[in-house]
N, C-alpha and C positions, 0 to 999 in steps of 0.2 A: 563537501557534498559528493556522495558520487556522481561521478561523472556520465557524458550520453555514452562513451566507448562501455564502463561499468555496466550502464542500464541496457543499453542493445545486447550485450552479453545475455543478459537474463532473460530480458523480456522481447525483444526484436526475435531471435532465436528460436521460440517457441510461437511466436505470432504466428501464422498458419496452423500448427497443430489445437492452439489454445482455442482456435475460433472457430475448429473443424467439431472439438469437442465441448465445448461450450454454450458459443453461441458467438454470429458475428458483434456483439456488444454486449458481452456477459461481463459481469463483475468478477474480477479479481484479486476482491479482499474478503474479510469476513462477514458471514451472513451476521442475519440476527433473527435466529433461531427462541431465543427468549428461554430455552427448554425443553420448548413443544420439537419433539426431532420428528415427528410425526410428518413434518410443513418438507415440501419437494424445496431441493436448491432455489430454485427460482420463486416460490415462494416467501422461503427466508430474506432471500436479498432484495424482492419486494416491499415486505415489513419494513427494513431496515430505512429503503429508500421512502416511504412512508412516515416512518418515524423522523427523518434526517428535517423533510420537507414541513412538517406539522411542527417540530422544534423550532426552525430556526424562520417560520414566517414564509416560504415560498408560494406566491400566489401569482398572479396572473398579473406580468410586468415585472415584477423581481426581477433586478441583476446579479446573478450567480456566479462567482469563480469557483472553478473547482482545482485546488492546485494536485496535479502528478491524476493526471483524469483517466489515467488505462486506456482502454476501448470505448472510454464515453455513457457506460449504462446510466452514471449519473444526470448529464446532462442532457441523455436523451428523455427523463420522466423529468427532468426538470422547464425541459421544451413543453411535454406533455400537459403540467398546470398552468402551462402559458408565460413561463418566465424566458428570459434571454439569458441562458448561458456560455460560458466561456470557459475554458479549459490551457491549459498549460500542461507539456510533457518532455522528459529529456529523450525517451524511448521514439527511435523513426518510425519504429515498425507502426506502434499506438497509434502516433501522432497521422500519420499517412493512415491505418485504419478509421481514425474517426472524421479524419477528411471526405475519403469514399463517400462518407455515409451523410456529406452534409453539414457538420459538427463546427460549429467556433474554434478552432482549435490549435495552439500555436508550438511550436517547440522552442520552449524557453526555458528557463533555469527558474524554478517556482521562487527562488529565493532574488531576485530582481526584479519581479514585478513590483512597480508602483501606480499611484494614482496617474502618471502618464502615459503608464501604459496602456490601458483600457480603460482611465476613466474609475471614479468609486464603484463600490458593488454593496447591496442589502444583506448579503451574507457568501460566506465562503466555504467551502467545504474542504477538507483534505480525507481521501479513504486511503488507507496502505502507505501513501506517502513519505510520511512521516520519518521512517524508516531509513530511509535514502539521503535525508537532509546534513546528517552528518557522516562523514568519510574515517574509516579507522586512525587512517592518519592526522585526522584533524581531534581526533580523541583523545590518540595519543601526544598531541601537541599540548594540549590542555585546552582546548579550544571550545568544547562542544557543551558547554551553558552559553556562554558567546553566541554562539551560531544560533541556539534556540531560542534565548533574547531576541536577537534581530530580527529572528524570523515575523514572532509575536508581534516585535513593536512594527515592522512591515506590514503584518495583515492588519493590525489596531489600524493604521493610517488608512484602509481601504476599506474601512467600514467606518456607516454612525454612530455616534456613543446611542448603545442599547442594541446596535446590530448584531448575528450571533453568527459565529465559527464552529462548526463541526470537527471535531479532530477523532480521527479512531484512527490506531498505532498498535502495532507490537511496542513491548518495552522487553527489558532484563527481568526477568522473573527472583523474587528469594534465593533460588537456589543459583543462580547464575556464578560459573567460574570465571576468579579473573583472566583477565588476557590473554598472559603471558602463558596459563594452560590450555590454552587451546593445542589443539594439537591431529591435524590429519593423520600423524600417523598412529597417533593411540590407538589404543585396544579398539578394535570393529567395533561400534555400539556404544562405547562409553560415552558418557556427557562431552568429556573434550572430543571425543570423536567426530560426533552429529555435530557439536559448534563446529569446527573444523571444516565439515560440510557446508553448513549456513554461509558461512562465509566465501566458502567456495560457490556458492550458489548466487550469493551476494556481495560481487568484489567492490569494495568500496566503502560498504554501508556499515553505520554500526548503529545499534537500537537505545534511544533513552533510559537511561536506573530508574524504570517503575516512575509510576506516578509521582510521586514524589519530586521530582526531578523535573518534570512536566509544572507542576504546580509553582515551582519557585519560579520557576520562567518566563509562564504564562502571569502571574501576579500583577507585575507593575500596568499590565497591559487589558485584562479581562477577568472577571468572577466568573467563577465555577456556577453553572446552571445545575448539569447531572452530571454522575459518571459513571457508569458500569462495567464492569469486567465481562468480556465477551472470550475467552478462555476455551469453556465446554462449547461456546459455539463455535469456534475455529476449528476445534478440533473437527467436528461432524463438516463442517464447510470443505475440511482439507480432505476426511475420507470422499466426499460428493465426488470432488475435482479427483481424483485417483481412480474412482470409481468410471467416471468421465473419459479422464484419459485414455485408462485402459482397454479400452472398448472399440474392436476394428473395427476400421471400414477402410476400404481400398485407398481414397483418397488421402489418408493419416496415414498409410503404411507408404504410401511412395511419398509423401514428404519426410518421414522419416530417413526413408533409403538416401535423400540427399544430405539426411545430418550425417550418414553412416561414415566418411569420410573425417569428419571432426570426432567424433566417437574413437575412432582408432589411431589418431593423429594428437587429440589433448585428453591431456588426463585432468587438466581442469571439466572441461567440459565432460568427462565423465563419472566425475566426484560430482558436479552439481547438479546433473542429471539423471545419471542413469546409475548410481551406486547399489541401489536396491533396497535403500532403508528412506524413510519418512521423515528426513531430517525434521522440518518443522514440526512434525505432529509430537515427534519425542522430546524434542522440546518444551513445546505445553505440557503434553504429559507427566512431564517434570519437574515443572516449575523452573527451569530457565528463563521460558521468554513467558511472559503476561498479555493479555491484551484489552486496551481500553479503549473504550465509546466516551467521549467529551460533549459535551455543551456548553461554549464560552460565550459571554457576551461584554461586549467592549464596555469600558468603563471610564 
């Protein structure tokens, strides 16, 4: 899994900017636009949290885990129909954000939670997570059907038979190169290029082979309810957020001024952030990475 050093990298980093241009509790995975590009960011990710809620039974007393919880948007509408949610994060910056705000929220390794840790839950969710659970090098190990097994037979244990798990993930898209072409210094733009990025953006993490891959692992543990490709919606999610980002206001430009130092000091940090290309959006675009919406329920 990557690691908390990997995830503050990404995500701790950009925690003041993200919530300058966001929202103190905005969601940080993909909407769920359904098509309609018509629906405002926050619209979208209303739907989504809507749909997530009406699938998997959230009513008033639900016990909810949310593993790899961001800023919390989830289990703040999950408070909202009256359930008791719970959250786990490897990220300080998160985890201390949705503290401020009140939030159940623990910094744990979503992949060791058990029944003593907090007790069963009626459903779980995972958004963007997914992602993080396996580490390159545990890929490269031959490791990462293992890891995704355990995960599964992990949540199976913390749910009732018939209780349902949310899972929405990037995966490896068709067109995905292997490995070993990846490559930062390729051609600006190329496929290996932007992967190159990705990874530099995301040190640590590597993404599931398409559903496919999901499916064999999840099997011994839970039936497939739905599942959708949210693809064309990411893509419009990730223009939002760019859109979002880019947009001054004093307070975003003087927390930048204190990134300026690591900007001209790592060239990691400035391959994963400030290169000037879209890594992930060119990726969708491409059919590299994929992204799917789950509904599982324990079996």
């Amino acid at each position: 899994m990557a690691t908390a050093t990997d995830l503050d990298f990404t995500y701790s980093q950009i925690d003041r900017i993200f919530r300058l241009s966001i929202g103190e509790m905005a969601d940080f995975s993909g909407a769920r636009y359904d098509g309609d590009f018509s629906l405002s960011l926050e619209e979208a990710q209303h739907r989504k949290h809507e749909f997530i809620a009406e699938n998997l039974g959230i009513t008033s007393g639900s016990r909810v885990l949310d593993l790899g919880c961001g800023w919390g948007p989830f289990l703040r509408f999950a408070e909202s129909r009256g359930a008791h949610a719970t959250g786990v994060t490897l990220s300080r910056g998160q985890a201390e954000s949705c503290q401020r705000h009140g939030l159940d929220v623990h910094l744990r390794d979503c992949r060791t939670i058990t029944r003593d840790s907090f007790g069963g839950f009626d459903a779980v969710v995972s958004l963007g997570a997914f992602e993080h659970f396996c580490s390159i090098d545990e890929y490269r190990q031959g490791r990462q059907e293992a890891i995704y097994s355990q995960l599964f037979a992990s949540v199976r244990e913390l749910l009732p038979t018939g209780g349902r798990f949310y899972l929405q993930t990037m995966v490896f898209g068709p067109k995905m190169l292997p490995y070993e072409a990846i490559d930062l210094h390729a051609p600006r733009g190329s496929d290996a290029h932007v992967l190159g990025l990705m990874t530099a953006q995301f040190p640590g993490s590597w993404l599931p082979y398409g559903r496919e891959q999901l499916e064999r692992t999840f099997a011994p543990f839970f039936r497939l309810v739905s599942a959708t490709s949210g693809r064309l919606d990411y893509i419009e999610t990730i223009r939002q957020w760019r859109q979002r980002f880019s947009e001054f206001s004093l307070p975003k430009f003087a927390v930048k001024l204190t990134l300026l130092p690591r900007y001209l000091l790592s060239r990691q940090f400035r391959n994963a952030f400030a290169s000037g290309i879209s890594a992930n959006s060119v990726c969708f675009e491409r059919h590299l990475f994929d992204h799917y919406r789950m509904v599982l329920e324990a079996v």
